[in-house]
C-alpha positions as CSV (number, residue, x, y, z in Angstrom):
1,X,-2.5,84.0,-0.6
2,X,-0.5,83.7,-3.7
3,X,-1.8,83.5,-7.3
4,X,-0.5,79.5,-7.3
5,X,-2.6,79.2,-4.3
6,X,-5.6,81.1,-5.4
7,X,-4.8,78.5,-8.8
8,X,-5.4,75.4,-6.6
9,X,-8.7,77.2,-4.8
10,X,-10.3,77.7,-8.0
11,X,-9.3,73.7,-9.1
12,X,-10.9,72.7,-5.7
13,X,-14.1,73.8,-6.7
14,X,-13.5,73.2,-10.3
15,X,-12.9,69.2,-10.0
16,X,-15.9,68.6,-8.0
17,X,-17.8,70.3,-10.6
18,X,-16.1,68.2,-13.3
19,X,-17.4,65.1,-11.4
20,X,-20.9,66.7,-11.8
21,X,-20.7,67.5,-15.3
22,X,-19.2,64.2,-15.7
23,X,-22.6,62.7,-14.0
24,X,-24.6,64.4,-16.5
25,X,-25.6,67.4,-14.0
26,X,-27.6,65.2,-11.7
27,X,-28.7,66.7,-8.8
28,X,-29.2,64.8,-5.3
29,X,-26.5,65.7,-3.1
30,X,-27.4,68.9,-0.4
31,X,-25.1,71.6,-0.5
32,X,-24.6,71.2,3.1
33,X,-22.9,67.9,2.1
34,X,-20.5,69.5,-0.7
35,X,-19.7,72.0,1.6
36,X,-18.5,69.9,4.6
37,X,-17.0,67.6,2.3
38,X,-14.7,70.6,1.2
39,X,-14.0,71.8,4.9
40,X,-13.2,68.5,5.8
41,X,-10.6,68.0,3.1
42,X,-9.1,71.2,4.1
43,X,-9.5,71.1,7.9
44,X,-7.9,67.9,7.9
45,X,-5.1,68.8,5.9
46,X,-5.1,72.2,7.3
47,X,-4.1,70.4,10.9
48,X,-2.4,67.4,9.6
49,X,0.3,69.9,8.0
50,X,0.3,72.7,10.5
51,X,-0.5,72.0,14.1
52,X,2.4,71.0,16.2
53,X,2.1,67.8,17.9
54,X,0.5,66.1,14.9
55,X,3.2,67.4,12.5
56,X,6.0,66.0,15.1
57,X,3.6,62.7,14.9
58,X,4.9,62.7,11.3
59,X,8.3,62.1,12.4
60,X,7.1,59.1,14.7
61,X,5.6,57.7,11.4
62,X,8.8,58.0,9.7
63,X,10.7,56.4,12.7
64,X,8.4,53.2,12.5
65,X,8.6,53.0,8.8
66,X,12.4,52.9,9.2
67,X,12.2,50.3,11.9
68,X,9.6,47.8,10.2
69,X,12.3,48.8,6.8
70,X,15.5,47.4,9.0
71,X,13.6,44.5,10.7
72,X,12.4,43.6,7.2
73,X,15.8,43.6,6.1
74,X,17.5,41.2,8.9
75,X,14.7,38.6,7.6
76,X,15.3,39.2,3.9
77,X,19.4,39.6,4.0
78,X,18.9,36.2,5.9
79,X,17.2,34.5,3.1
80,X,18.0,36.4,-0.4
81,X,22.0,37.5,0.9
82,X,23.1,40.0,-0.6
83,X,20.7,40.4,-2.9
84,X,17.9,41.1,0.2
85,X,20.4,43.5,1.6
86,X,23.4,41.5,3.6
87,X,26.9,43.0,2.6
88,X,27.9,43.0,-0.9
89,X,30.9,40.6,-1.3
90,X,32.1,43.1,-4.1
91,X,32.2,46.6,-4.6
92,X,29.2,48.9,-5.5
93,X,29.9,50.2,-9.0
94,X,27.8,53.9,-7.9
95,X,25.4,54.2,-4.5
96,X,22.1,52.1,-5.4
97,X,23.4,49.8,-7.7
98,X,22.8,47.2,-6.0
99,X,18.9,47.8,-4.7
100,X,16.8,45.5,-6.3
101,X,13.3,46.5,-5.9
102,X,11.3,42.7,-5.2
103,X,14.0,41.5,-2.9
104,X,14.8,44.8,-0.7
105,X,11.5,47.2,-0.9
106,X,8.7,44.8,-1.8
107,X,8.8,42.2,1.1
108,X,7.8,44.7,3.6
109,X,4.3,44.0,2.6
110,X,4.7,40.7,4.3
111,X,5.6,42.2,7.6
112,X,2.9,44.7,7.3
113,X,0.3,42.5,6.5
114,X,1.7,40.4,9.5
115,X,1.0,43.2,11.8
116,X,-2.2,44.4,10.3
117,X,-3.7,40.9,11.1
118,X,-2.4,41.3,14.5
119,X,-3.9,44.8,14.8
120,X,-7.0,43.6,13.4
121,X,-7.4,40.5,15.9
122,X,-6.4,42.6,18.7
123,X,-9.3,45.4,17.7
124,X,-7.3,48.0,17.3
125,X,-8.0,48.6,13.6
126,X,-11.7,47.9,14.2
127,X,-11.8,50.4,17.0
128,X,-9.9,53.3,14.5
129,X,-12.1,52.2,11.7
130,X,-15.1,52.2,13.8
131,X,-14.6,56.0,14.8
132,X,-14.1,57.2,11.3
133,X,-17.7,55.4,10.0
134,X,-19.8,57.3,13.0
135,X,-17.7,60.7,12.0
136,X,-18.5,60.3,8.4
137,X,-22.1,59.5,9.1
138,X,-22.3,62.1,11.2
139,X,-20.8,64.9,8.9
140,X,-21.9,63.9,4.9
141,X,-25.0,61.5,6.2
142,X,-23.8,58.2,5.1
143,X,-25.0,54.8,5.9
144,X,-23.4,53.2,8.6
145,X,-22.1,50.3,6.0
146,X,-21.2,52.5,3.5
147,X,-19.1,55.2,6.3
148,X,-17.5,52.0,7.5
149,X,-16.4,50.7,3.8
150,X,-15.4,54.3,3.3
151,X,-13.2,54.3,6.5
152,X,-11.8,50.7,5.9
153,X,-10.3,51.8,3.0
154,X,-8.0,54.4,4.3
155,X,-6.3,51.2,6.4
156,X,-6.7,48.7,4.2
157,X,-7.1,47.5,0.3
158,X,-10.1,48.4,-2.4
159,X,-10.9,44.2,-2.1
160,X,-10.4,43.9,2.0
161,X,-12.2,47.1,2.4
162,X,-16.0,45.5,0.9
163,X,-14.9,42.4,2.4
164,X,-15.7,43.4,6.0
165,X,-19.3,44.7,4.9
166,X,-19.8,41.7,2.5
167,X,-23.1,40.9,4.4
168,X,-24.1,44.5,3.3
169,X,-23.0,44.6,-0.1
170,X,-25.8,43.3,-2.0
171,X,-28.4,45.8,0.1
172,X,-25.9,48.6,-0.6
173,X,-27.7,51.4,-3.4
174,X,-26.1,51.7,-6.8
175,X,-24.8,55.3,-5.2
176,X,-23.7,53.7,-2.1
177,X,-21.7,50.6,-4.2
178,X,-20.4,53.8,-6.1
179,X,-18.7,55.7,-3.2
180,X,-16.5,52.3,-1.9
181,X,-15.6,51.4,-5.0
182,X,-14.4,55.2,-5.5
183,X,-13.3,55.2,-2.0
184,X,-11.3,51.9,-2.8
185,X,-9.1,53.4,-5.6
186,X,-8.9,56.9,-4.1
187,X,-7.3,55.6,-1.3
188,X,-4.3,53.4,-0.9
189,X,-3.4,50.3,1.9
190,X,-1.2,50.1,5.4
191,X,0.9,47.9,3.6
192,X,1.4,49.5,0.1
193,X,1.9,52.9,1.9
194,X,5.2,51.8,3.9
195,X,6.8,50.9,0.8
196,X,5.7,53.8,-1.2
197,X,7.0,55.9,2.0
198,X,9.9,53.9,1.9
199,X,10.7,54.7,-1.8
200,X,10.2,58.6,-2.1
201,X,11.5,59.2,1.3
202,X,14.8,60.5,-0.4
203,X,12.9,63.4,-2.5
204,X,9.5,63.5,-0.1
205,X,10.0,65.1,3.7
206,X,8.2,63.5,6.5
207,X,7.1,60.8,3.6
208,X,5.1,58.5,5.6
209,X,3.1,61.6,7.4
210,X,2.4,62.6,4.1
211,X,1.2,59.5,2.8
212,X,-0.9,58.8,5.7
213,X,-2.2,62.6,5.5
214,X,-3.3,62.2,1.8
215,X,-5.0,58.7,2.3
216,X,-7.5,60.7,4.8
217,X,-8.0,63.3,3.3
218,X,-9.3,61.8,0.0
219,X,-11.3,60.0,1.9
220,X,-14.0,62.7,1.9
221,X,-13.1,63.9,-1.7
222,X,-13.9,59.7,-2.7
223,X,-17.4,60.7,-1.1
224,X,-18.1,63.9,-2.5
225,X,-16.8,63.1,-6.4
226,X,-18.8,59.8,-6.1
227,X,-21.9,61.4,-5.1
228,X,-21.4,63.8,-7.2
229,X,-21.4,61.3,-10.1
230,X,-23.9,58.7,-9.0
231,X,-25.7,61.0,-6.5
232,X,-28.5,58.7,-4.2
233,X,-31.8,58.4,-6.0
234,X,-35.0,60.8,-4.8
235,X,-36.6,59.4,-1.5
236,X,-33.7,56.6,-1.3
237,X,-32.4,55.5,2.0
238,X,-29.0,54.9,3.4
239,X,-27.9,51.4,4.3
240,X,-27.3,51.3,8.0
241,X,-25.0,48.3,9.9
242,X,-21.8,49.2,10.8
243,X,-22.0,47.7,14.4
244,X,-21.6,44.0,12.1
245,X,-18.1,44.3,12.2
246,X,-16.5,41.0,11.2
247,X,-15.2,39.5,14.5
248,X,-13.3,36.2,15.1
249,X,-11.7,36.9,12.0
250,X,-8.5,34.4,13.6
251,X,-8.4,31.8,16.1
252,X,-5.4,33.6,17.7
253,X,-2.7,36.0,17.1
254,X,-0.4,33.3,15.9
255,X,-3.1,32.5,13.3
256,X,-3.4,36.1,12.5
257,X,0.1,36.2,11.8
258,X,0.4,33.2,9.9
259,X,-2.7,34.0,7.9
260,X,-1.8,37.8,7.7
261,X,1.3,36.8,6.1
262,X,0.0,34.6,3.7
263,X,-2.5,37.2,2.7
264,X,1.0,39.3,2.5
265,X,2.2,36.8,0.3
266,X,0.0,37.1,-2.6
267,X,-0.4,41.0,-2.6
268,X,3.3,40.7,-2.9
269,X,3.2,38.5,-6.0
270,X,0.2,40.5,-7.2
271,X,2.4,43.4,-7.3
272,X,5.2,42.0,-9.1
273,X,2.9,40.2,-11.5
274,X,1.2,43.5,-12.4
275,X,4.1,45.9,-12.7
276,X,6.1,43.2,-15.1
277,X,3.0,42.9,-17.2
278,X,1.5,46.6,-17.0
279,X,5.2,48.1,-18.0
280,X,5.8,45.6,-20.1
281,X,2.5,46.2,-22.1
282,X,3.0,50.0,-21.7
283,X,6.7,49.5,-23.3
284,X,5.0,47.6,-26.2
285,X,2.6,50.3,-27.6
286,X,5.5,52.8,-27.2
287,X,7.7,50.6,-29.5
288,X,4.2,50.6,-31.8
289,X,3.4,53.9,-30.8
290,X,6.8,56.3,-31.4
291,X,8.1,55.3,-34.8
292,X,4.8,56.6,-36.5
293,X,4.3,59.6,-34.6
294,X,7.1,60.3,-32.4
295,X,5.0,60.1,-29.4
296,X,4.3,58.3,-26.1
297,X,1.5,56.9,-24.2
298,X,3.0,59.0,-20.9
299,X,3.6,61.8,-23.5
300,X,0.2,61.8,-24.9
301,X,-1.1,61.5,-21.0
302,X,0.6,64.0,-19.9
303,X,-1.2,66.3,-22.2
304,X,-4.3,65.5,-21.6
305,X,-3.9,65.8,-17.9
306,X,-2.1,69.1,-18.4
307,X,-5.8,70.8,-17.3
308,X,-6.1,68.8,-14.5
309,X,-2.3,69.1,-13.4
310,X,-3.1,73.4,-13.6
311,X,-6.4,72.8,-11.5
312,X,-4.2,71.2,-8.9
313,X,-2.2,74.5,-8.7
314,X,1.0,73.2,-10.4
315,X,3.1,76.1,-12.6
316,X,2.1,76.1,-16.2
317,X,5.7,75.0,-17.3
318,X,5.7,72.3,-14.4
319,X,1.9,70.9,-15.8
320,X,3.2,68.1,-18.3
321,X,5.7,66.9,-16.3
322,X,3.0,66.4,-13.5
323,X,0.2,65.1,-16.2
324,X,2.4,62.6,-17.4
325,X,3.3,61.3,-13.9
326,X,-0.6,61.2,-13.5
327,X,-1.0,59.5,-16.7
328,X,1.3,56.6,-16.0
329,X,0.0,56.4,-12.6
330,X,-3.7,55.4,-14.6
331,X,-2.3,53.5,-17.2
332,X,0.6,51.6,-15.4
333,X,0.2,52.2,-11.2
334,X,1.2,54.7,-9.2
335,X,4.3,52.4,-7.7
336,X,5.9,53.1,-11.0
337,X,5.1,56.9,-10.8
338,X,6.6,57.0,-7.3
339,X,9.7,55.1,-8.6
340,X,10.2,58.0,-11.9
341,X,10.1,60.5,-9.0
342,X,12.3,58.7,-6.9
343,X,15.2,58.3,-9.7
344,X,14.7,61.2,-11.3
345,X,14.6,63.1,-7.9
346,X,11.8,65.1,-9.0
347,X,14.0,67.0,-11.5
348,X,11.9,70.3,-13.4
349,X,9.4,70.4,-10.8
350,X,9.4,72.9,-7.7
351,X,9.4,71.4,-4.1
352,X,5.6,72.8,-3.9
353,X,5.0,70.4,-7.1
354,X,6.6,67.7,-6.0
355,X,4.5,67.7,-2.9
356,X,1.1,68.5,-4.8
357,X,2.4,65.5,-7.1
358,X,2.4,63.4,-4.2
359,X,-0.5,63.9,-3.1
360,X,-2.3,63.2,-6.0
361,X,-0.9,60.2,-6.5
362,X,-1.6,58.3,-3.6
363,X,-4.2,56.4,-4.7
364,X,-5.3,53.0,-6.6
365,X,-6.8,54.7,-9.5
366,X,-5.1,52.7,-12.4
367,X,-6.6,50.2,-14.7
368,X,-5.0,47.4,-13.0
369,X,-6.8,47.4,-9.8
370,X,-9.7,48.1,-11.0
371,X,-9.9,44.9,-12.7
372,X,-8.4,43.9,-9.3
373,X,-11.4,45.1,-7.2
374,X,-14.0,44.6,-10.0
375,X,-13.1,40.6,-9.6
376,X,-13.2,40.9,-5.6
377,X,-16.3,42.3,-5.4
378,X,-18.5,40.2,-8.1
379,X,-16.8,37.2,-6.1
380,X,-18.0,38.2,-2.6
381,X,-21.6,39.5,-4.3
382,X,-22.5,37.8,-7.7
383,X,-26.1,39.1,-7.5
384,X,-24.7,42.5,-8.0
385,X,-22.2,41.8,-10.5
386,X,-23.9,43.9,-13.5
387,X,-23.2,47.2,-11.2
388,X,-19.6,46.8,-10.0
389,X,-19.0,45.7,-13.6
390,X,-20.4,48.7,-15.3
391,X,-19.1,50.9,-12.3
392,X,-15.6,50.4,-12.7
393,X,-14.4,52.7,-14.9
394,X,-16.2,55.7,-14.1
395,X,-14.8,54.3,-10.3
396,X,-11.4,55.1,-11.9
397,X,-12.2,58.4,-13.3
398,X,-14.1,59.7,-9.5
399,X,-11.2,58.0,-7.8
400,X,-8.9,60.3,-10.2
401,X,-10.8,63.2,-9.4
402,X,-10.5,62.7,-6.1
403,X,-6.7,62.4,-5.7
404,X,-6.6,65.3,-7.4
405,X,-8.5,67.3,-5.1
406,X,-6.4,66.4,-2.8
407,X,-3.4,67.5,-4.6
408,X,-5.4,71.0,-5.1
409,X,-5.7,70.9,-0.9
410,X,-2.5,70.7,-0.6
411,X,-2.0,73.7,-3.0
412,X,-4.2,75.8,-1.5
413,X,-2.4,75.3,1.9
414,X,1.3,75.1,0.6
415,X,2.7,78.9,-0.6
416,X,5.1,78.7,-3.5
């Protein structure tokens, strides 16, 4: 093992214990728990990355991003023109010129969301989702509404997610709450991850695979930093009800598909809303910000996540570039991080960093949807609207922590 990777194994165990510290040293959680927690993160990545058939799996991902990316475009070249990606009628001044992001990348989270209704009606995603909550029960000893909140998430949103154990939300412990709403920015959506796939497939191998891979594997780091944080009071018991899977959801599939587009629709807008008004407002304290001191927020991000960027395994001299990524993924979204990489074609970082990078950054934790998933949940469960207030931000910081566990799995399995 090389010193880089010996780097990330040392940052595996020291994030997790940064999530304890950050907790106040609570103690709660078994060691048996931390432990599996830790194997499964690396036994998943371990065989997601290595073993044959499911690396070549990777490539079938890839295919079907491509497909759902062309069949997206016949429908948006139809109604935008050339502007959704029909032939220019005049010349392209230099390759990419004429992308523009809300009218070629964006409206594949319509299609997606189409399909995902589908899926959903058909019990396909219940049946995947279903497996994942009795595993995670199983292996870390969570509740049967809390492992299936935890599982949804990997599939879908941090709002959809509590939505399909709304009946269980107000039982849920203030630990248990914790872990989804980690889980839930930790994590990122079927639709979102086709068009972050879609984006850094030019710089990112196999980018789909990888997405998918880091989703589920910071599925169990979302558990372990959230117990960590929050662990379950003495004596308290685990919510059980994950057989109450919502059912009858749609009347049909053509109703799925009409209403799993409409849902489309306004994540679609929601993105485009919040990355004109989080850039925006990003851009406005730089032009505050650099005249007086000659600094950046992303600057002034990226060194304080230079530690974290090091515990991840990433080169010294590599470090700020990564920690400012990481730090505009918080304070912007991670959309925007993924587009910097994209342009810039991860230029000063090593192919190893780039991957580590992400990793990391697959994930919801950003101010943004916090305040996104913060309003979902007090919506579906006003009675418990004090605690997913006052858990929201240290949500973000466990999701965080998380992510970048993952990013130090990654390290640990990925030589320089």
């Amino acid at each position: 093992m090389s010193a880089l990777q010996l780097q990330s194994a040392a940052g595996l165990l020291l994030l997790p214990a940064l999530a304890w510290a950050l907790g106040g040293f609570r103690r709660g959680v078994a060691p048996r728990v931390i432990a599996t927690a830790l194997a499964l993160q690396l036994g998943l990545a371990a065989a997601l990355l290595n073993i044959p058939p499911l690396r070549a799996a990777f490539a079938l991902i890839g295919d079907g991003v491509n497909a759902l990316a062309t069949a997206t475009k016949a429908g948006t070249a139809l109604v935008f023109g050339y502007l959704g990606g029909a032939p220019l009628p005049f010349e392209e001044p230099f390759p990419g010129a004429s992308f523009i992001l809300f009218f070629q990348a964006l409206p594949l989270v319509l299609v997606v969301g189409a399909l995902s209704a589908v899926l959903y009606h058909w019990g396909v995603l219940p049946a995947i989702v279903r497996g994942m909550a009795r595993l995670l029960r199983a292996l870390l000893g969570l509740g049967g509404a809390t492992g299936f909140g935890v599982a949804a998430n990997v599939f879908v949103g941090m709002v959809e997610a509590p939505l399909m154990i709304r009946a269980w939300l107000a039982r849920l412990t203030r630990s248990e709450l914790f872990v989804v709403m980690t889980a839930g920015l930790a994590t990122i959506s079927g639709n979102t991850l086709v068009v972050y796939a879609l984006v850094i497939a030019p710089v990112v191998p196999d980018a789909a695979g990888q997405l998918l891979t880091a989703s589920l594997v910071s599925a169990p780091a979302a558990i372990l930093a959230a117990l960590l944080m929050i662990p379950p009071a003495p004596g308290e018991a685990a919510t059980e009800g994950e057989e109450g899977i919502p059912t009858g959801l749609y009347d049909s599939s053509m109703d799925a598909l009409v209403r799993g587009t409409q849902d489309g629709l306004g994540l679609l807008l929601g993105i485009m809303a919040s990355l004109i008004v989080f850039v925006a407002i990003v851009a406005l304290v730089n032009l505050a910000l650099e005249p007086l001191t000659g600094l950046t927020l992303q600057k002034v991000m990226g060194w304080a996540l230079w530690p974290v960027a090091w515990a991840m395994g990433v080169p010294a001299a590599e470090a700020a570039t990564v920690g400012a990524s990481l730090g505009v993924k918080m304070v912007v979204n991670e959309f925007v991080s993924y587009l910097d990489l994209a342009r810039s074609g991860g230029a000063g970082l090593s192919d190893r960093s780039r991957l580590i990078l992400t990793y990391a950054l697959c994930g919801f934790t950003n101010l943004g949807s916090v305040g996104i998933m913060v309003g979902g949940m007090t919506a579906m469960c006003p009675e418990r609207r004090h605690d997913i207030v006052r858990l929201g931000l240290p949500a973000l910081v466990s999701g965080t922590i998380a992510c970048c566990m993952t990013g130090a799995v990654v390290g640990v399995l990925t030589p320089p």
